[in-house]
N, C-alpha and C positions, 0 to 999 in steps of 0.2 A: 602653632599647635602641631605637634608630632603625629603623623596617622601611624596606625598600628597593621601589621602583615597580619592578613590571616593565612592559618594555616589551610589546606586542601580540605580540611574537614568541614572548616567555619567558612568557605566560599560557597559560593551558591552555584550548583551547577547549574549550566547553560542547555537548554531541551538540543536535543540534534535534530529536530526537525518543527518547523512552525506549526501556529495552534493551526492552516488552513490544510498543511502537509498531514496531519496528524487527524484533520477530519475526513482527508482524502482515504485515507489507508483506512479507516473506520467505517467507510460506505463500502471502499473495497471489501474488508471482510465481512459485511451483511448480505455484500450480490453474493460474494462467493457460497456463503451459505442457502441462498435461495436456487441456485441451479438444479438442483434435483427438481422445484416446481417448475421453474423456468422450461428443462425439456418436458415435459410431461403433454401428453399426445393435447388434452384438453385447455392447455395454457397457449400452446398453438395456435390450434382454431380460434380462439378468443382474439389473440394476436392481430391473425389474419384478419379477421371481422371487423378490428375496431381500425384497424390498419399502424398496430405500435409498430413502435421498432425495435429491433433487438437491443440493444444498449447505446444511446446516444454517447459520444465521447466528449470529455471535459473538451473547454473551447482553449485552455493554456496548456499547451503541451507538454511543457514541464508536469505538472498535475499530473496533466494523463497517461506522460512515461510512470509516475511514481505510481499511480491506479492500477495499469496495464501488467504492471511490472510485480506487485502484490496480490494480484489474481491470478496471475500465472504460479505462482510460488502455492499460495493456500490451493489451490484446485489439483499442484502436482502434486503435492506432498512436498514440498521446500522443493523441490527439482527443477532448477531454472539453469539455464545454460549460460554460459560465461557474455554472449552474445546480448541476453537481457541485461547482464549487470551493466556491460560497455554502452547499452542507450540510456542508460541513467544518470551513467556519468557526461556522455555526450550531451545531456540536458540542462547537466550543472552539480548532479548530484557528489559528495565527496564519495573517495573510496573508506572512508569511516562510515559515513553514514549508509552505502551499501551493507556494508559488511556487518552493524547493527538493525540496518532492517533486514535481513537474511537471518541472522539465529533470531529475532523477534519473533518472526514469522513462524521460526521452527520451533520455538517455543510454543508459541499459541497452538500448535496444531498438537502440539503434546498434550498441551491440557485442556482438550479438547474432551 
C-alpha cells in the first residue's frame, strides 16, 4: 500500500509547548493578575497572621524558569531582558519557543 504525503496544511501541527508547560504559563498568568491584591496593606497582615508565604516555587526548575520567566514578562509589560530569555534556554527551552512565548505574552497583554 502506497501512503500518501500530506501537504503542510493536512499535517497536524505539533503544540510548542506540553499540556504541563502550557498549565504552567496559565497559573503564571492568574498570579500575575492577582498582585494588585497580593500587595495590598490587608492581604499582608493576613499573610503574616496565618504565616503564608509569598509564592512557593515549582519543585522542577525547568517549570519554574518557564513560570518565573512569564511573570516577569506580564507584570513588565513584555519587558524582559535578554538575560531572562538565556535561563530559559539554559533550562532546555528552544530559541523558537522563547520567541513564541514572547509575542504570546505580548499578545495577551494587548487584549487585555
Amino acid at each position: 500500500m502506497t501512503q500518501l504525503a500530506l501537504s503542510p496544511t493536512q499535517q497536524q501541527a505539533q503544540p510548542i509547548f506540553s499540556r504541563i508547560e502550557q498549565r504552567v504559563l496559565d497559573i503564571a498568568w492568574r498570579d500575575s493578575r492577582r498582585v494588585p491584591l497580593l500587595s495590598q496593606p490587608a492581604f499582608r497582615k493576613l499573610r503574616r497572621l496565618f504565616g503564608l508565604p509569598e509564592q512557593l516555587p515549582l519543585a522542577d526548575r525547568r517549570l519554574e524558569a518557564l513560570r518565573s520567566y512569564a511573570l516577569r514578562a506580564l507584570r513588565c509589560a513584555g519587558l524582559v531582558s535578554s538575560s531572562d530569555e538565556e535561563v530559559l534556554i539554559a533550562n532546555g527551552y528552544s530559541y523558537e519557543q522563547v520567541t513564541t512565548l514572547r509575542i504570546a505574552l505580548k499578545v495577551r497583554q494587548v487584549a487585555q
